[in-house]
C-alpha positions as a Python dict, from the first residue, in 0.01 Angstrom:
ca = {
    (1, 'X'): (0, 0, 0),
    (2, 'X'): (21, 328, -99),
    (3, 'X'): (-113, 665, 90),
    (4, 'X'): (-150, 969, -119),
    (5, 'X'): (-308, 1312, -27),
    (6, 'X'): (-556, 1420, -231),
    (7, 'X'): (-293, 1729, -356),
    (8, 'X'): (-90, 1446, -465),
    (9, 'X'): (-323, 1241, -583),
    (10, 'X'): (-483, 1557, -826),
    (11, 'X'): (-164, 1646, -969),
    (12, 'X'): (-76, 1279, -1068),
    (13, 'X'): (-402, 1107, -1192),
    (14, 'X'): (-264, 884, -1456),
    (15, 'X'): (40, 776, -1213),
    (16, 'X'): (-196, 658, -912),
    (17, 'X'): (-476, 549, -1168),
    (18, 'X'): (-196, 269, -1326),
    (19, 'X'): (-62, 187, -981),
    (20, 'X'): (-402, 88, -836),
    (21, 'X'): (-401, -234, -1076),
    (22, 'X'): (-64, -328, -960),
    (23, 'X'): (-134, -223, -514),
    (24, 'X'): (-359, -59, -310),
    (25, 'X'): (-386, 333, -362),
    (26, 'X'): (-536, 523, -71),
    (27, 'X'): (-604, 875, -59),
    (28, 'X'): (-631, 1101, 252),
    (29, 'X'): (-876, 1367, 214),
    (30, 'X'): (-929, 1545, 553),
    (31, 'X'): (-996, 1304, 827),
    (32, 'X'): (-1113, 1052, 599),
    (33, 'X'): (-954, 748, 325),
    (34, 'X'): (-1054, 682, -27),
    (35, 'X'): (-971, 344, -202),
    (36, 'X'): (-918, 339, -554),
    (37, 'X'): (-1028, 1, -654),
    (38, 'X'): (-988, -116, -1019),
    (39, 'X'): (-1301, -318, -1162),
    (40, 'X'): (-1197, -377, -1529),
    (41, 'X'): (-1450, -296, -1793),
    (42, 'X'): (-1758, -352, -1561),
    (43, 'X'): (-1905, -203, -1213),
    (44, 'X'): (-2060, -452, -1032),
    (45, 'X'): (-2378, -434, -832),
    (46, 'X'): (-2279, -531, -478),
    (47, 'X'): (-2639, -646, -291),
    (48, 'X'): (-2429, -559, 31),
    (49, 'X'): (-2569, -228, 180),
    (50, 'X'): (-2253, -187, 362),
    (51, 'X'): (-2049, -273, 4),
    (52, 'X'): (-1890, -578, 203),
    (53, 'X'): (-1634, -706, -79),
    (54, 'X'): (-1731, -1045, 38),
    (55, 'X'): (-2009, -1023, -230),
    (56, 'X'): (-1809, -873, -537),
    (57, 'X'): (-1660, -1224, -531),
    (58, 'X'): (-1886, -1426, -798),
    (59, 'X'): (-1851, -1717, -650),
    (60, 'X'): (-1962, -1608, -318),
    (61, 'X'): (-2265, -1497, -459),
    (62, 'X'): (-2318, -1805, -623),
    (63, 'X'): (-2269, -2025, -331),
    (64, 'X'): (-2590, -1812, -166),
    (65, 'X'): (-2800, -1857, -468),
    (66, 'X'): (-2715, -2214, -447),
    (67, 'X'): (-2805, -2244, -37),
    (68, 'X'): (-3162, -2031, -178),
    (69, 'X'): (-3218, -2264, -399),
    (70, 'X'): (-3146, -2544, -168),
    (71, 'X'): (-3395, -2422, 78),
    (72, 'X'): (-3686, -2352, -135),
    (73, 'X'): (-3632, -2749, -229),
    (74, 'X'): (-3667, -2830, 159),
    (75, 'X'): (-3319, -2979, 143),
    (76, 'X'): (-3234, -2778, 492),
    (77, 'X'): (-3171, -2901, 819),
    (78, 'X'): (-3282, -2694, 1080),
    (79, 'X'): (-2998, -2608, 1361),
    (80, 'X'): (-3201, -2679, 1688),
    (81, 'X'): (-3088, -2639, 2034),
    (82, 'X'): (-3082, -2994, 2026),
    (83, 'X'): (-2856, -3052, 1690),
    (84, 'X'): (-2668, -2743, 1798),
    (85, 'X'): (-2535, -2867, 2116),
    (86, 'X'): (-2476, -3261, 1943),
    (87, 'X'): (-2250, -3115, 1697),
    (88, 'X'): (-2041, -2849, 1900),
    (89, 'X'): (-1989, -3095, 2190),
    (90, 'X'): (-1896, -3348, 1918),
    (91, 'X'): (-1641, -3080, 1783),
    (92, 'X'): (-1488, -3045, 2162),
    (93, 'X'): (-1689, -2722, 2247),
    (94, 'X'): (-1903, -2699, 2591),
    (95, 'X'): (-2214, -2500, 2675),
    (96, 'X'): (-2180, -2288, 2949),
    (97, 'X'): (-2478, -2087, 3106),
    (98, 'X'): (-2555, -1766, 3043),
    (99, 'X'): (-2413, -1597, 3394),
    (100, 'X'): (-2054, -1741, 3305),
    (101, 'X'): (-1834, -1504, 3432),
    (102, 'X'): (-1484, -1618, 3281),
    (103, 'X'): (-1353, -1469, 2983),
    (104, 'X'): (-1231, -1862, 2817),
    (105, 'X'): (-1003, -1807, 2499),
    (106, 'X'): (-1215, -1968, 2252),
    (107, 'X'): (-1604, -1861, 2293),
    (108, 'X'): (-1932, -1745, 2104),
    (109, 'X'): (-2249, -1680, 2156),
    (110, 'X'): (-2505, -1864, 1894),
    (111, 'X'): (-2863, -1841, 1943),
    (112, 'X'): (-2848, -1704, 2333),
    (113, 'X'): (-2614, -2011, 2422),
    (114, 'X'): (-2250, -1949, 2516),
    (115, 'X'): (-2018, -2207, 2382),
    (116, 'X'): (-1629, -2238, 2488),
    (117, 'X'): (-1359, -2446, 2413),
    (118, 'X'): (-984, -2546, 2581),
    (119, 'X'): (-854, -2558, 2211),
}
C-alpha cells in the first residue's frame, strides 16, 4: 500500500495511475483518504448505497439473485425461534437471557436472543 499526498499525487498522474493496477494507491487530501481503484474498461453499478465492495464481486450478486429467485418459488425455510434455537444448540451454542451480564468470548445477538458459545 501506497500513501501519496495529493501534491504528489498531481505532479505524478501517470506514475500512481500504473501503480494502482499493480497495489493499493491512497491519497491524503486534508483530513481525508482517496482510493484509486482500477475497474478495467467498465464502471460498475454497485446497488450498495454505502458502495460496500462486497457487491462489485459478480458472483456475489449472483448468489442474491439466485436466493430472490429461490424465494419467490417458496423454496425458503423460515428461521423461527424454534428452528433457530434447534440448529445453534446443535452447533454447540446456548441461549442465554436477555439480562446476561457476562461478556462470554463467542456471542451474538439474532432476532432479540443472545447466543454464546465455550468454543
Amino acid at each position: 500500500m501506497l500513501v501519496v499526498s495529493s501534491r504528489e499525487f498531481r505532479d505524478s498522474q501517470k506514475k500512481y495511475f500504473d501503480l494502482a493496477t499493480k497495489e493499493r494507491v491512497i491519497i491524503k487530501r486534508k483530513n481525508e483518504f482517496l482510493e484509486l481503484v482500477p475497474r478495467g474498461n467498465n464502471i460498475p453499478e454497485s446497488p450498495s448505497p454505502s458502495n460496500d465492495p462486497w457487491f462489485d464481486d459478480p458472483l456475489n450478486l449472483e448468489s442474491v439473485m439466485v436466493g430472490i429467485e429461490q424465494a419467490r418459488k417458496g423454496e425458503i425455510v423460515r428461521l423461527t425461534p424454534e428452528l433457530q434455537k434447534r440448529l445453534f444448540e446443535l452447533s454447540g451454542w446456548k441461549m442465554v437471557s436477555r439480562d446476561y451480564k457476562e461478556t462470554p468470548l463467542l456471542s451474538f445477538k439474532l432476532s432479540d436472543t443472545i447466543w454464546t458459545s465455550d468454543l
